[in-house]
N, C-alpha and C positions, 0 to 999 in steps of 0.2 A: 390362240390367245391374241387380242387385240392388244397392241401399242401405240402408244403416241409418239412419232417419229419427232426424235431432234435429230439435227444434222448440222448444229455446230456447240463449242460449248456455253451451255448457258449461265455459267460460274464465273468466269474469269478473262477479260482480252489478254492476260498476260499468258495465259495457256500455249503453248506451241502448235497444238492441233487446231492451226485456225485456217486449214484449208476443208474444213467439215468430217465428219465422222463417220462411218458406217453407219448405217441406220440400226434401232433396237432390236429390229424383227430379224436382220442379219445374224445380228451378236445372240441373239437369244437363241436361235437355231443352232450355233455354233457350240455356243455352252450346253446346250442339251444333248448333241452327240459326243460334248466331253462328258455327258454325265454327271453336270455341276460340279467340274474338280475344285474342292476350295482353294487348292495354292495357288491355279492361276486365277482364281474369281479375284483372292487377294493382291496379283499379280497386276490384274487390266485397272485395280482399285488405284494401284499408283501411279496411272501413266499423266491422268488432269485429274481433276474436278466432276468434268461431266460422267468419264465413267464412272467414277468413285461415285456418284448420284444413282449412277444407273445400278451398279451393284448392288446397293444399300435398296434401292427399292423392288426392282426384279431376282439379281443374280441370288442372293442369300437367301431370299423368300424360297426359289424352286430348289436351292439345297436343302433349304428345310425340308420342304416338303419331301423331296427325296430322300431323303434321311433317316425319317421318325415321321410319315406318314401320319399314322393313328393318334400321335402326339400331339403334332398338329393342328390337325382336325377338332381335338377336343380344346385346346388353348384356342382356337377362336370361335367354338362354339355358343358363345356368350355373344354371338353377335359383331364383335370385331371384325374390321378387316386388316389388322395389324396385330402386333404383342405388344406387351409390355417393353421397355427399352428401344430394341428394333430389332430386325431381322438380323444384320449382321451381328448383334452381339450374341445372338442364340444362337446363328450359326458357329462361329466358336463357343460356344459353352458345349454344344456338341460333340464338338471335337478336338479339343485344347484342356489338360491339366492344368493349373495354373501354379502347383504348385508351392513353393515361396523361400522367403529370403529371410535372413535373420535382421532384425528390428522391422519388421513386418508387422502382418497379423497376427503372423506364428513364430514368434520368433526365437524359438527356441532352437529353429533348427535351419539349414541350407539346403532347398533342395532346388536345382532349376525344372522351371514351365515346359511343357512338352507338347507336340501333337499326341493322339492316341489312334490308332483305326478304326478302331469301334467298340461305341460302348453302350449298355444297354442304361435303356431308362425306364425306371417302371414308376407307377401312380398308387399301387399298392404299395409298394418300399415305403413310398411319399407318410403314406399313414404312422409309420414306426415315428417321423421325427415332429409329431405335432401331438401337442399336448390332448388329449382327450375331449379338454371343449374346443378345440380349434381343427377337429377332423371333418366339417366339414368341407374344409378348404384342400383345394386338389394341389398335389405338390408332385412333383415327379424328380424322381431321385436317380442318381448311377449308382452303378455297382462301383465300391474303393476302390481307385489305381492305385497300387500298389508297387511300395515302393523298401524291400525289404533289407536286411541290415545297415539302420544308421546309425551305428553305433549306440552309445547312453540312449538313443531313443526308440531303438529297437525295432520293430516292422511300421513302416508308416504305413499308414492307406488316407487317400486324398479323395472326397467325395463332392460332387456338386448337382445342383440341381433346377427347376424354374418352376414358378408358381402358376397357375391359371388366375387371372384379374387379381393380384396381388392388391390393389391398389381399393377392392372392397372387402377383404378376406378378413377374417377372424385375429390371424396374429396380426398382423398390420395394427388393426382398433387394438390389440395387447398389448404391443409393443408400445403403443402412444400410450394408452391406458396408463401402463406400469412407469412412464417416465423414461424409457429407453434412451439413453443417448448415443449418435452416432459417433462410429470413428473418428477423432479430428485429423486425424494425416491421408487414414489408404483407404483406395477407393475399391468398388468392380473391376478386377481385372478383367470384365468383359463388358460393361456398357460404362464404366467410369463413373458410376452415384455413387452416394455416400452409405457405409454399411453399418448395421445395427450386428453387438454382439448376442448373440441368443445367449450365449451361457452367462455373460454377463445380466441380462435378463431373466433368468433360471427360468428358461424356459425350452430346454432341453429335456426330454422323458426316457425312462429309463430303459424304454423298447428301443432307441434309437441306437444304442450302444449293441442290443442282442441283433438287430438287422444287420449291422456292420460286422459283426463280431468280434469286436473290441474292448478293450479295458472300460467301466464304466465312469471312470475318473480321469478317462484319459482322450476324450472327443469335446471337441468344439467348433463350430462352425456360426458363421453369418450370413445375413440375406440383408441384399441393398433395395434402396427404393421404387428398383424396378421390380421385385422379387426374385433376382436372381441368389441362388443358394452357393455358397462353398465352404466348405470346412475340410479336419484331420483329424485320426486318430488313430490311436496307437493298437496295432492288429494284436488278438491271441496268437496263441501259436495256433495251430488246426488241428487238432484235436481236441483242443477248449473252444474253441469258436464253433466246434459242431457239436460242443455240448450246452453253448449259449443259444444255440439257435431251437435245440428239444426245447430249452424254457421257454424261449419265445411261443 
């Protein structure tokens, strides 16, 4: 892979590293026999400017790609040579809960944001949370982290997820269509847009609840204007959740 060498920062004179930088093709090597570790990607993110540049355009891009390879692949099969939002915020959304706080989005409840190891994202799940005329918009969804006895609200599971071209997709024109209005306080806990409530849009379906295995009165989730997805909902126990799943 070709890079365009800078070797000082192109952001800031106030930066401290202004006796020049390692070159890209150094750093890029280096983080490829880490493996792309996000915490130090996030790490070299805070030392200026420049890297924090170089991060956002290389280092999170090859974590993605490492990541969720075939996910990937198909979000920029439309051509792009970008996502929606950026790199770095899909790399966390890969790998961060966001969980939430009360007078939130969710604010019924306190839970703190977390890493997670791994989690799966599937494009068929995606289908359970879009209304029947807006399937054929590709959505890729995680399995709920799960987050079990909290009290009065009993199993949480937190689910998120990212649209492929959100920005020409079926709910998008719905969402405008129906009049949706955006949150006016909170944002993307991962790229920082402004979020729409689907349930306040009733436009939540009833498959979405039997994929999760959840209470059907009790899931809500939003997608921001980049189409990134999060929401919660309140788990069966499992043995009802493996009887919600035969109906599905």
């Amino acid at each position: 892979m070709i890079l365009t060498k800078q070797y000082r920062c192109i952001h800031s004179a106030s930066c401290r590293c202004t006796k020049g930088h390692l070159s890209e093709d150094v750093i890029f090597l280096v983080f490829q026999h880490l493996n792309w570790n996000p915490k130090l990607i996030a790490t070299l993110s805070c030392v200026c400017k420049w890297f924090d540049d170089l991060a956002k355009r290389v280092l999170w891009k090859e974590f993605c790609r490492t990541r969720a390879p075939k996910m990937m692949i198909d979000l920029q099969s439309s051509g792009s040579h970008n996502v929606d939002g950026n790199w770095r915020a899909l790399g966390k959304l890969l790998i961060y809960c966001s969980g939430c706080k009360k007078g939130g989005l969710f604010n019924s409840i306190q839970i703190p944001g977390h890493f997670v190891y791994r989690t799966r994202f599937s494009r068929t799940s995606g289908k359970s949370f879009l209304l029947p005329q807006c399937r054929t918009d590709v959505l890729y969804v995680s399995d709920p982290c799960e987050h079990l006895d909290q009290g009065e609200e009993g199993d949480v599971g937190f689910f998120r997820g990212v649209f492929k071209s959100f920005s020409v997709s079926k709910v998008r024109k719905m969402l405008i269509k129906r009049g949706a209005q955006l949150h006016p306080t909170e944002v993307c806990p991962y790229c920082k847009a402004k979020l729409w409530n689907m349930l306040q849009a009733q436009m939540i379906p009833q498959s979405a609840s039997c994929r999760l295995g959840s209470y059907e009165d009790c899931i809500e989730y939003y997608v921001c204007l980049n189409g990134h997805m999060l929401g919660i909902c309140t788990l069966l126990p499992l043995s009802d959740s493996e009887e919600a799943s035969e109906l599905e």
